[in-house]
N, C-alpha and C positions, 0 to 999 in steps of 0.2 A: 969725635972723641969727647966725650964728659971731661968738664971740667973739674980742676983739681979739685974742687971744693963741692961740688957734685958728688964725687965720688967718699971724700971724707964723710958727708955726710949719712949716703951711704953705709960707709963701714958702721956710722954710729947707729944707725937703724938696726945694724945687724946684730952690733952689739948689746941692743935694747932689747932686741928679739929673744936672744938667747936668753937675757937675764930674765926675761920673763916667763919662760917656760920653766926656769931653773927655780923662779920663786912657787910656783906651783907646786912642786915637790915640797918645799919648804914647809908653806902654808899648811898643805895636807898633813905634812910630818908635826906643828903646831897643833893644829886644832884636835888633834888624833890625840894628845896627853893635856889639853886645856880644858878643866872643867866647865858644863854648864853655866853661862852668864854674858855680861855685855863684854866684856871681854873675848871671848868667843865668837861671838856673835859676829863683832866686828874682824875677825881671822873667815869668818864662813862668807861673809858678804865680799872680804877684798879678793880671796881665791876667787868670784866668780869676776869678779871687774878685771885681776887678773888674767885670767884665761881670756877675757875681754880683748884687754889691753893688747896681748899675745897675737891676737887674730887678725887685728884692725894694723897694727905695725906689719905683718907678714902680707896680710893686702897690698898696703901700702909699697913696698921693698917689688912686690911680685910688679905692681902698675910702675915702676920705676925702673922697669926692666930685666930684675933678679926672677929668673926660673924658681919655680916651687920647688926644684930639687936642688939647684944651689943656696938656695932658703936653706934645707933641710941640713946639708952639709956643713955649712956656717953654724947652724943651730949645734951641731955636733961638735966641733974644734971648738967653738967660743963655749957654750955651756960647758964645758966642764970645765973650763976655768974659772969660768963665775960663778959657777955651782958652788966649786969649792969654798973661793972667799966670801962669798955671799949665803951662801945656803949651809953649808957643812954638812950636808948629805945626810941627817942622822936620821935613824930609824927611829918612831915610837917608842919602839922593845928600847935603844940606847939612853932614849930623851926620858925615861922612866925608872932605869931599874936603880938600884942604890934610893937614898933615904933624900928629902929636901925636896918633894914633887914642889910646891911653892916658889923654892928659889928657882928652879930652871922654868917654871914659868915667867917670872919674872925676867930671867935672862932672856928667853926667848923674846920677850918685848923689846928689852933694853936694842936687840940685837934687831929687830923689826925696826925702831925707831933708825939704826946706821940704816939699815936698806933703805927706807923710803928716801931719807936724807940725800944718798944714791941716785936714786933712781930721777926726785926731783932736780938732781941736779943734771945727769944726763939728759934730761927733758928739755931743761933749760939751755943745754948748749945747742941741741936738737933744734928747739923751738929758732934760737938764735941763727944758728947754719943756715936754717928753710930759707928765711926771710930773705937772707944774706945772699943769695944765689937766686931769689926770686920764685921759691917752690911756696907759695901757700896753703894749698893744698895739706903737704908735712906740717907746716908752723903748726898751723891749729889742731890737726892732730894732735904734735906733741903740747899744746898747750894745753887741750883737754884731759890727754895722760896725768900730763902734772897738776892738776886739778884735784884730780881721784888721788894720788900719790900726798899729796900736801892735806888733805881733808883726813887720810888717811894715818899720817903723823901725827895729827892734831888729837884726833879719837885715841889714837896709841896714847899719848903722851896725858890723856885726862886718865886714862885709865892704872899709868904707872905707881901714884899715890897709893890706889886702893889696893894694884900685889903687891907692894914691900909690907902693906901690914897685914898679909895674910893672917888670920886666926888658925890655921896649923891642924886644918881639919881636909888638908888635899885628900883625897878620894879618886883613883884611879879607874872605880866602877862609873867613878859621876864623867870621866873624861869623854871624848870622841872616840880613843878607841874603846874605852869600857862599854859605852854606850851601845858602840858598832857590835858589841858580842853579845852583851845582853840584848840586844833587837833579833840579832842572828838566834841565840836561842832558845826565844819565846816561840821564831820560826820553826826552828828545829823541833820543837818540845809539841807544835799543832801538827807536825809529818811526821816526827821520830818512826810512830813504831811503821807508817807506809813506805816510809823511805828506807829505810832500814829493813825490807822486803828487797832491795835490791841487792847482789851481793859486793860485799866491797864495802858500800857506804858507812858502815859502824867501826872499821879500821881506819877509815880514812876522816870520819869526824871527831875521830878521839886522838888520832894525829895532831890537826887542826888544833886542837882542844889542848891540846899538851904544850903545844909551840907559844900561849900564852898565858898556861895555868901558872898557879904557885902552889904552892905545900895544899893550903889547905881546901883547892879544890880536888886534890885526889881524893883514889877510893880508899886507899891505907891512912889512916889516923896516924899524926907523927911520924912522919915518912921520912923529913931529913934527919930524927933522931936514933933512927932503927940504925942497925948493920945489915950489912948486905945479906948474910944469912936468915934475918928476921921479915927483911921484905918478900926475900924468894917463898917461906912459908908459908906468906899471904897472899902469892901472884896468882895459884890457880884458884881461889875466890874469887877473881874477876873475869868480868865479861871483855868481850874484846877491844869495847872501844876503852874500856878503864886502863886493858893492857898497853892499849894504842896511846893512853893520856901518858902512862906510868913512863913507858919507853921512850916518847916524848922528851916528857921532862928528867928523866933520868941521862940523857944525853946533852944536856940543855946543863947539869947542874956536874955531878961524881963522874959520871959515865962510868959505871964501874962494871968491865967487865962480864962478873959474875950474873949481875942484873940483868944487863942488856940479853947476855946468850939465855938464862933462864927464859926472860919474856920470848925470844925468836923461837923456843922450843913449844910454847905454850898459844902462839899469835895464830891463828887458823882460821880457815870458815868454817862458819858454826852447823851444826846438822842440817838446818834450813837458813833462810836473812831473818833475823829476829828473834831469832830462840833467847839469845841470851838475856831479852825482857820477858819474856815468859815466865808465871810462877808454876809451881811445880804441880797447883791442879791443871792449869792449862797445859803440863805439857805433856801428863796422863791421861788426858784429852783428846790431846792429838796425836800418842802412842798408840789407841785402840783404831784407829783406823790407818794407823803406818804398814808399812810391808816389813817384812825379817830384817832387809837389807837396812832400812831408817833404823829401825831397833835397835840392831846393832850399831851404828853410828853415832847413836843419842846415847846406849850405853858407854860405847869410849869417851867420846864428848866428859862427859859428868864425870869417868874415872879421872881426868887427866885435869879436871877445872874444878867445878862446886861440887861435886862428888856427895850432891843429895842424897838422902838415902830413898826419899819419897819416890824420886825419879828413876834412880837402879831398881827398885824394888819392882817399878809398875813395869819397869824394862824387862825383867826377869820372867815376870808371870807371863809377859807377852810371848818369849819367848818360848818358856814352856807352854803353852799353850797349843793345841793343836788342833 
């Protein structure tokens, strides 16, 4: 039978465990709205020491006798508690919207500087326990943890001076997650028009696309200024991923009804994957070698969307044509 203090320590292990996994989410939820800089820098470098941290404690607990699956279990009951108070679970989209990107950066440090505070402190009992029951092995574990934990304060803490004086220039594109979309669609913009041969993919990237646009990445100009009547107008002007952006964020912001069912009535697959980048020579182009059946499909298509005339007109003749 483990002694009592065996086992306490133990529980702290377990409790360390958790909290590291739980900071994980944290960190990523930080650096996702922290602009480019040493600030940053140091949220990217302590995620990987934490996941670190996270791996070498779960070793530890597994050679100590705790199964990988009572590991896993403990991680589940104990993170979520910790998660809570420690992490507050928030999402980017949360840690972002509203005005002051600056001061919740700043909070989010204030709030880093109580964790590590935490964390060294848990290390330290840790450290303490090991010794105390003759585990060494643990000691110096947990003293190296608190090592990285305490260095990591420190960095926190030089860096606090420089965001309270932020100059009020935050920029949301310069973040981790602006960054992460601007990378994604420089990707997108080298595949667009091949991937977009697939079908599906141009509803489902303009989905995507919507879940973090604002106003003024739509295709309508002044889009929270219109009436719902004024949008509907302009919805069959767009291509599918623009409808897939519009319905997006039109659910995201009014949800109005009349919008959403308009857009559902108009959301389709397009004659082929790709039409809807096509200009209208290219797509009398590829009217003269289509069948009746395409013809007529790229006809409906354009009545019920951009209702070219260049494109009915080449559709017509095709069809008379015999």
């Amino acid at each position: 039978m483990p002694h009592a203090d065996t086992q306490k320590l133990i529980q702290y292990l377990n409790e360390a465990h958790a909290t590291e996994h739980a900071l994980v989410r944290v960190l990523q939820s930080q650096i996702a709205m922290t602009p480019r800089g040493s600030y940053r820098s140091a949220l990217e470098s302590h995620l990987a020491e934490t996941r670190d941290h996270a791996d070498r404690v779960g070793r530890r607990l597994q050679s100590l006798g705790q199964s990988k699956s009572a590991v896993t279990a403990v991680i589940g009951v104990v993170e979520t508690a910790v998660g809570q108070a420690v992490a507050l679970a928030k999402t980017p989209y949360d840690l972002v919207r509203g005005s002051g990107g600056e001061e919740k950066v700043l909070k989010n440090a204030k709030d880093t500087c109580a964790t590590e505070a935490l964390e060294i402190a848990t290390y330290t009992a840790i450290e303490r326990l090991a010794k105390a029951v003759g585990d060494d092995t643990t000691a110096k574990l947990a003293a190296s943890i608190r090592k990285d934990e305490e260095q990591m304060l420190e960095r926190v803490l030089r860096e606090i001076p420089q965001l309270t004086v932020a100059d009020g220039t935050y920029d949301i594109a310069e973040t981790g997650a602006g960054e992460t979309v601007k990378a994604a669609a420089k990707a997108v913009k080298r595949s667009a028009r091949q991937a977009r041969k697939v079908p599906g993919v141009a509803q489902a990237e303009g989905q995507i696309k919507g879940a973090v646009a604002d106003e003024s990445d739509l295709a309508i100009a002044r889009y929270d200024s219109l009436t719902a009547d004024e949008i509907n107008a302009r919805l069959p002007e767009l291509s599918q991923i623009d409808l897939a952006k519009v319905d997006s964020y039109e659910r995201r912001h009014e949800n109005r009804t009349t919008v959403v069912n308009r857009i559902d009535t108009l959301r389709g697959d397009e004659p082929w994957a790709g039409y809807d980048e096509l200009t209208v020579a290219d797509v009398r182009t590829a009217l003269g070698e289509a069948d009746d059946a395409r013809v007529k499909q790229v006809r409906e298509y354009e009545r019920s969307h951009k209702n070219r005339a260049g494109v009915l007109d080449a559709a017509e003749r095709q069809l008379t044509t015999v």
